[in-house]
Structures are given as structure tokens and as C-alpha cells.
KOLMARVO-288433 format. One line per 4 residues: their letters; for each residue x, z, y of C-alpha. Coordinates in steps of 0.1 Angstrom, whole numbers, m for minus. Each point is the difference from the previous one (the first is absolute). Layout:
N
a = X/Z/Y; ...
This chain:
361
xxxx = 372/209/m30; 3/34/m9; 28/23/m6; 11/36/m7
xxxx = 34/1/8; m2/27/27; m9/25/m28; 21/m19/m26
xxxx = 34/1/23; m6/42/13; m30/19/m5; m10/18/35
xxxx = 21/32/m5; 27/m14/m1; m3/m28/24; m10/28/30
xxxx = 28/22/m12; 24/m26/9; m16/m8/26; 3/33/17
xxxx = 34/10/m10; 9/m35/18; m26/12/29; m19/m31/8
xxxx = m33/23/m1; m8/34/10; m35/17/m13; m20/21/29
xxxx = m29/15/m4; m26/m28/8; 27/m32/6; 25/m15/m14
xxxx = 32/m7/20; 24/m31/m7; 28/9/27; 23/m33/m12
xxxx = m31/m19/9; m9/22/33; m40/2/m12; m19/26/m10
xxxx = m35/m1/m17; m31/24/m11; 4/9/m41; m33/m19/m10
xxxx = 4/m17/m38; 6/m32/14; 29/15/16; 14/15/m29
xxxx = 0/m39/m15; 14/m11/29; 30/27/m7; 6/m12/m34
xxxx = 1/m37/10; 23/11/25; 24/24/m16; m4/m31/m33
xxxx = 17/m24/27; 24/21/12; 14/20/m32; m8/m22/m25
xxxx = 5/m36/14; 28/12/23; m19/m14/36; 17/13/32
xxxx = m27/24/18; 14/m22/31; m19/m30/m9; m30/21/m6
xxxx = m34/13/26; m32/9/m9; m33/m11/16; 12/m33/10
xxxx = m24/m18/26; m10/m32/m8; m25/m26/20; m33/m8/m16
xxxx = m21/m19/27; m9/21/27; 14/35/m17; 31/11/m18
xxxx = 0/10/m36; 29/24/m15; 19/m7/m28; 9/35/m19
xxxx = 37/m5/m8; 19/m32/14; 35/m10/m11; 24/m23/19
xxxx = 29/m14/m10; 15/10/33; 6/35/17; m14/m20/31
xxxx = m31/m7/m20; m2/m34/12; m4/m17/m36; m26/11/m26
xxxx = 7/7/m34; m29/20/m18; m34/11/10; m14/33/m16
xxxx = m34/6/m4; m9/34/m14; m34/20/m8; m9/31/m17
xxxx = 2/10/m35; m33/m2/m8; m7/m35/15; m23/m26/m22
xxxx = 7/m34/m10; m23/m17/27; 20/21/23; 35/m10/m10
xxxx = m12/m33/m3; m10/7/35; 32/10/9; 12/m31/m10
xxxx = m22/m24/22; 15/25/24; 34/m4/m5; m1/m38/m1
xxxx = m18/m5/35; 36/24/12; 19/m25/m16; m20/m33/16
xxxx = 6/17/31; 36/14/m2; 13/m18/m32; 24/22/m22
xxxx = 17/m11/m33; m17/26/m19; m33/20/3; m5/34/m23
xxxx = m31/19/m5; m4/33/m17; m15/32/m7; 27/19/m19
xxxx = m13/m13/m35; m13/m39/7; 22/m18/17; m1/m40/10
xxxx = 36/m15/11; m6/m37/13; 29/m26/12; m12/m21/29
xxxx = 14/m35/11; m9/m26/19; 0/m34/m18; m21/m34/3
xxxx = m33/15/m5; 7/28/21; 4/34/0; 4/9/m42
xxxx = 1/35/m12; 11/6/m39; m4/34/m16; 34/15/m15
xxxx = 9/27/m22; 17/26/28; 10/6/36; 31/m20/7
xxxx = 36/11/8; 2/5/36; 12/m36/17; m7/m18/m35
xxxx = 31/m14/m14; 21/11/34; 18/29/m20; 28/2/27
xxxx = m24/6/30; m18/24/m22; 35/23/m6; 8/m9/37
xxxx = m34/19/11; 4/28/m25; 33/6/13; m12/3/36
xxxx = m27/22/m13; 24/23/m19; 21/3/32; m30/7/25
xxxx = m17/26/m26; 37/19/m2; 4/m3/35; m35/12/8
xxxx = m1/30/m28; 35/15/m1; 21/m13/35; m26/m2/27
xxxx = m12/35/m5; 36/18/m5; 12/m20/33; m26/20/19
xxxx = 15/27/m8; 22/8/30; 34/19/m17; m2/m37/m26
xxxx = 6/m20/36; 25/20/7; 17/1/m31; 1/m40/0
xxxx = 13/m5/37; 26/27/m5; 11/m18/m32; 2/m34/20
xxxx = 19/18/25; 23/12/m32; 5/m34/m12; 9/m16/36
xxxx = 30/24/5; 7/m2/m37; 5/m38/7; 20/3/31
xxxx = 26/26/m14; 4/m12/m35; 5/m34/22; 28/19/21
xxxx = 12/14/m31; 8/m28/m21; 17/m21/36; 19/23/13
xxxx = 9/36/m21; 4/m17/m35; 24/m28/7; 26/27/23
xxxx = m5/23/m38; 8/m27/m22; 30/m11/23; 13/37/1
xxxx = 3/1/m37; 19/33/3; m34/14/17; m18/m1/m37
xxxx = 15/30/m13; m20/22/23; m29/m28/8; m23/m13/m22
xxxx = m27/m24/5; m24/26/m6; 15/17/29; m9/m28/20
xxxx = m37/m2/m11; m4/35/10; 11/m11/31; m30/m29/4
xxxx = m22/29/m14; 10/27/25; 0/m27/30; m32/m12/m7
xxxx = m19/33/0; 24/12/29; m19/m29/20; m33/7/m16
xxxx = 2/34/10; 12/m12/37; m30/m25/1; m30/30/m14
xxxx = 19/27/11; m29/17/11; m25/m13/m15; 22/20/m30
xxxx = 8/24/25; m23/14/24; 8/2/40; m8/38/0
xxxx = 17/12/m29; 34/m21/12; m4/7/40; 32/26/m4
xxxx = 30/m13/4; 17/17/m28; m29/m9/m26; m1/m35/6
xxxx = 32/m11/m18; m4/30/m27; m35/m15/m10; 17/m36/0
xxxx = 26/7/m24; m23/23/m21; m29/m34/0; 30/m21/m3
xxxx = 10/16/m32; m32/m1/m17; m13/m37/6; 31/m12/m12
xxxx = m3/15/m31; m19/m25/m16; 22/m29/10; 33/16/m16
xxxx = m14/9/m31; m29/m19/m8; 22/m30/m6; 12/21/m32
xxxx = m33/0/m19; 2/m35/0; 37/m8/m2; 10/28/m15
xxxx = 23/8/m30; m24/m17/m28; m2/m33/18; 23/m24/m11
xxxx = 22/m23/19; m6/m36/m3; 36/m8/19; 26/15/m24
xxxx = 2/17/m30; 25/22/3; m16/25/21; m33/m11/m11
xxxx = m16/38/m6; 18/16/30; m25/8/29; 31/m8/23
xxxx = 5/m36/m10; m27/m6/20; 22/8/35; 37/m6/m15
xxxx = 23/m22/16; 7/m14/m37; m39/m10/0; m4/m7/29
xxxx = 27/m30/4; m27/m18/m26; m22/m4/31; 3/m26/23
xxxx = 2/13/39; m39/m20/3; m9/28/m25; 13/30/16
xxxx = m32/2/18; m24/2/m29; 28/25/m13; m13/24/32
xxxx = m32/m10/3; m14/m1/m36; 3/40/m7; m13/6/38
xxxx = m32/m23/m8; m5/21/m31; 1/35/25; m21/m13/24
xxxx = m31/14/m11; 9/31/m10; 22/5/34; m35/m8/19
xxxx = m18/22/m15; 25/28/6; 2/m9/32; m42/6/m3
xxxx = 3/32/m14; 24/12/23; m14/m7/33; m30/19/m16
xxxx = 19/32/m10; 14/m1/38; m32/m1/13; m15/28/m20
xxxx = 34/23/7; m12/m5/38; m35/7/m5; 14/34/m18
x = 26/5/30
């Protein structure tokens, strides 16, 4: 049975310029490269099909790339025949689920017909639920099955949704696929990158101490405030997050001191504590007044509504008796969290500028 849905659904252009803004083929010279598949071929016209029925799978019928390989070797008496695009409904590729047969352009009837002979013996051999043949413009979609009589094979209109009626392993697969291809285009390659490592461990590092002193924090310093009620007219609870904030990089700063700082420009005596305090200052920036641009002024308070468009109700006393002593934490941690990034990339940036001002010294 004949169809013309490939051309019906996305005419060629199209169909390749999704499929190379999604990268599942790169053009060279004289082969054509599928990197989700791991293949490469020569660019003859049967190739070209063979792209088509691929990139029609994948774009337009949604099939994971993972269940996908080319040139699939199957037993025919003493030799092995290859099947030009084999789908399985596993990444595994332990269970078939369609058999593609393509040829050039340009190919007859008796050689389509051909094709399908072909395609059949694959199937006697390897059975598969479906077989497809095509050459871009004819195209022969079959359903096979086994029943009393054996092995039956019914021509129907298109190519099937991948897994048939199994919709949930279908989004399951393009999920994993989605992941892999984000993790393979945009995060594998920056992660190389050696000042990105560096950025993420000192970030952990951030986190970890942000943990233990906003921890510390909420235990031991805001219970003695909040029982010294006298304290609050000098002490805030802001006062106290700087306090997490400034502790936190003091002990990053101790832990990469000179990996900030290096050993030759702090081997005086007399420099070593001047550069602390001067690296000190600046990586803390970004924990005291980050917090601001998302806290800040225009926020509004969810707790009261008295002081609800007062930057400060944030870190009263007033506000902060609203809070449970569990929450106190998330009160010190939260706005830390939110620094984090921006503190380790200071911290990037400054350990660079050191090392330059040596170089120049």
C-alpha cells in the first residue's frame, strides 16, 4: 500500500532544518554523519533517502535516536544481510519494532517490489511488528503478525507511533533523549572547560559552610538575641545574616586561601594579612548585598502587613517572631543560597586578578 505522508507531513526543507538545528545529522563533504546514532555513511542518493526516513522518524514521529542504528546485521543462511535503519523499542535493542528498507530516488517498480521480497525475508528471519520501504516518494508501510497461518503481513496507511499504543514509554524515551542531547550539546562541553569545574566545586564548597553556619546561627546566636530583647535596638536580624555571610567566606577564604592568593605574592609577613582582609572584603560582597535584589524593598512580605513594603521587615524582631525557631535556618540560608553563585564566581575572578598582579610584579 502506498503512501505520501512523508511529503504530505514536511516537505525536505524543512524536515532537515529541524533536523540540524536539533543536531542528529551533520553534512561533510562526501558523508553524512548521525552522531546520536554513532554512524557515519558515504552521501550516495540512497543515503540521502535513508536521511529523510531517518530525520521523518525522529522529528516527525517523535522516535528516540536511542532505539535507533543503521546497517543492522541480520542472518541469511551462510551470510549476514543489513537492514538500513532498524528501530527497537528498547535503548538495549533487544526487541524489534520496525524494519526500514530504503533505495534511491530513482528506483523502478520491479525494484521496489524487490525491496519488498527483501524486506520480508528480514522479517522471517528477525520478525518485527512493522516493515517500511521507501525511496523518498513511494513508500510501502506493512504490519506483521503471527497468527494461525503464520507469519501475516497487512499493508497500512503510515509508519506507526513509536511503541504503538504504549504512549507513556514513548514520552518516557523522549524524555531520556531530551536530557542526553542537553547534556551532550550544552553541559558536557562547558564542564571541560577547566575555570566551569572550578566554579561548581567552589560553589559546593559555598553551600557546605553556608549550611553549617546558618545551622550554628539559628541554634545558638538567635535564641541568646531573642532572649536579650533589650539587644534589638542595636541588633537586627539582618545583622546576624551578615554574620553567616561574613563567616562563611572567612572559612572559604581559609580553606582556598591560596588558591585565591598565591604563595609568592603572600610569603611577607606583613602582606599576608593585608591581602586577606583586602580578598576578604571583596568576596563577601556578593553575599551582603545580593540578597537585596531579590528581597529587596519591592518584595512584599507574605508574614504581616504592616511592614509589608519595608526592606527591613525582612530582618525585624516584629517579623521575625512570625517564624518558628525550625525556620530560622531557611531565614539564613535562603538569601546565602541565592549569593552563592555570584560569591563563586568572584571568588573566580579574584584569584585571577591576583595572579595577573604577580605576573606584573
Amino acid at each position: 500500500m502506498k503512501t505520501t505522508f512523508l511529503v504530505a507531513s514536511m516537505n525536505e526543507h524543512e524536515l532537515r532544518a529541524k533536523g540540524q538545528r536539533r543536531r542528529l545529522f551533520y553534512r561533510h563533504k562526501q558523508y553524512i554523519e548521525y552522531p546520536l546514532v554513532g554512524q557515519s555513511f558515504p552521501a550516495t542518493p540512497e543515503e540521502e533517502v535513508r536521511l529523510n526516513a531517518y530525520l521523518y522518524l525522529v522529528v516527525q514521529r517523535q522516535y528516540p535516536p536511542t532505539c535507533i542504528t543503521f546497517e543492522h546485521p541480520v542472518k541469511m543462511g551462510s551470510s549476514y544481510k543489513r537492514i538500513d535503519i532498524a528501530v527497537f523499542e528498547d535503548e538495549q535493542k533487544q526487541k524489534p519494532f520496525l524494519w526500514v528498507e530504503c533505495k534511491r530516488p530513482d528506483a523502478s517498480e520491479a525494484v521496489m517490489q524487490e525491496a519488498i521480497k527483501q524486506v520480508f525475508s528480514y522479517d522471517n528471519q528477525l520478525p518485527a511488528p512493522y516493515l517500511w520501504v521507501t525511496n523518498g516518494k513511494k513508500n510501502y508501510v506493512y504490519h506483521c503478525e503471527w497468527n494461525g497461518k503464520g507469519r501475516q503481513r497487512y499493508g497500512i496507511p503510515e509508519v506507526p507511533p513509536f511503541g504503538g499504543a504504549r504512549r507513556r514509554v514513548l514520552y518516557f524515551q523522549r524524555f531520556k533523549h531530551t536530557l542526553r542531547q542537553f547534556w551532550q550539546t550544552y553541559l558536557a562541553p562547558q564542564l571541560q572547560k577547566e575555570w566551569v569545574s572550578k566554579w561548581l566545586l567552589i560553589s559546593l564548597l559555598l553551600i557546605v559552610l553556608g549550611l553549617m553556619f546558618s545551622w550554628l546561627n539559628a541554634r545558638t546566636l538567635t535564641p541568646l538575641v531573642v532572649r536579650k530583647t533589650q539587644w534589638l535596638r542595636y541588633i537586627t536580624f539582618q545583622h546576624l545574616y551578615w554574620l553567616t555571610a561574613i563567616s562563611s567566606s572567612f572559612a572559604a577564604l581559609a580553606i582556598l586561601f591560596h588558591f585565591i592568593i598565591p604563595r609568592k605574592l603572600s610569603s611577607g609577613i606583613r602582606k599576608k594579612p593585608i591581602l586577606a582582609l583586602f580578598a576578604l572584603a571583596i568576596i563577601t560582597v556578593p553575599a551582603v548585598f545580593v540578597p537585596h535584589l531579590f528581597f529587596g524593598e519591592n518584595i512584599e512580605c507574605f508574614r504581616c502587613a504592616n511592614c509589608a513594603h519595608h526592606w527591613d521587615c525582612w530582618w525585624t524582631y516584629a517579623h521575625f517572631k512570625l517564624y518558628k525557631p525550625s525556620e530560622w535556618f531557611w531565614e539564613y540560608f535562603t538569601p546565602y543560597l541565592v549569593s552563592t553563585p555570584a560569591q563563586a564566581f568572584v571568588i573566580l575572578l579574584t584569584s585571577w586578578a591576583f595572579k595577573a598582579f604577580e605576573k606584573l610584579t
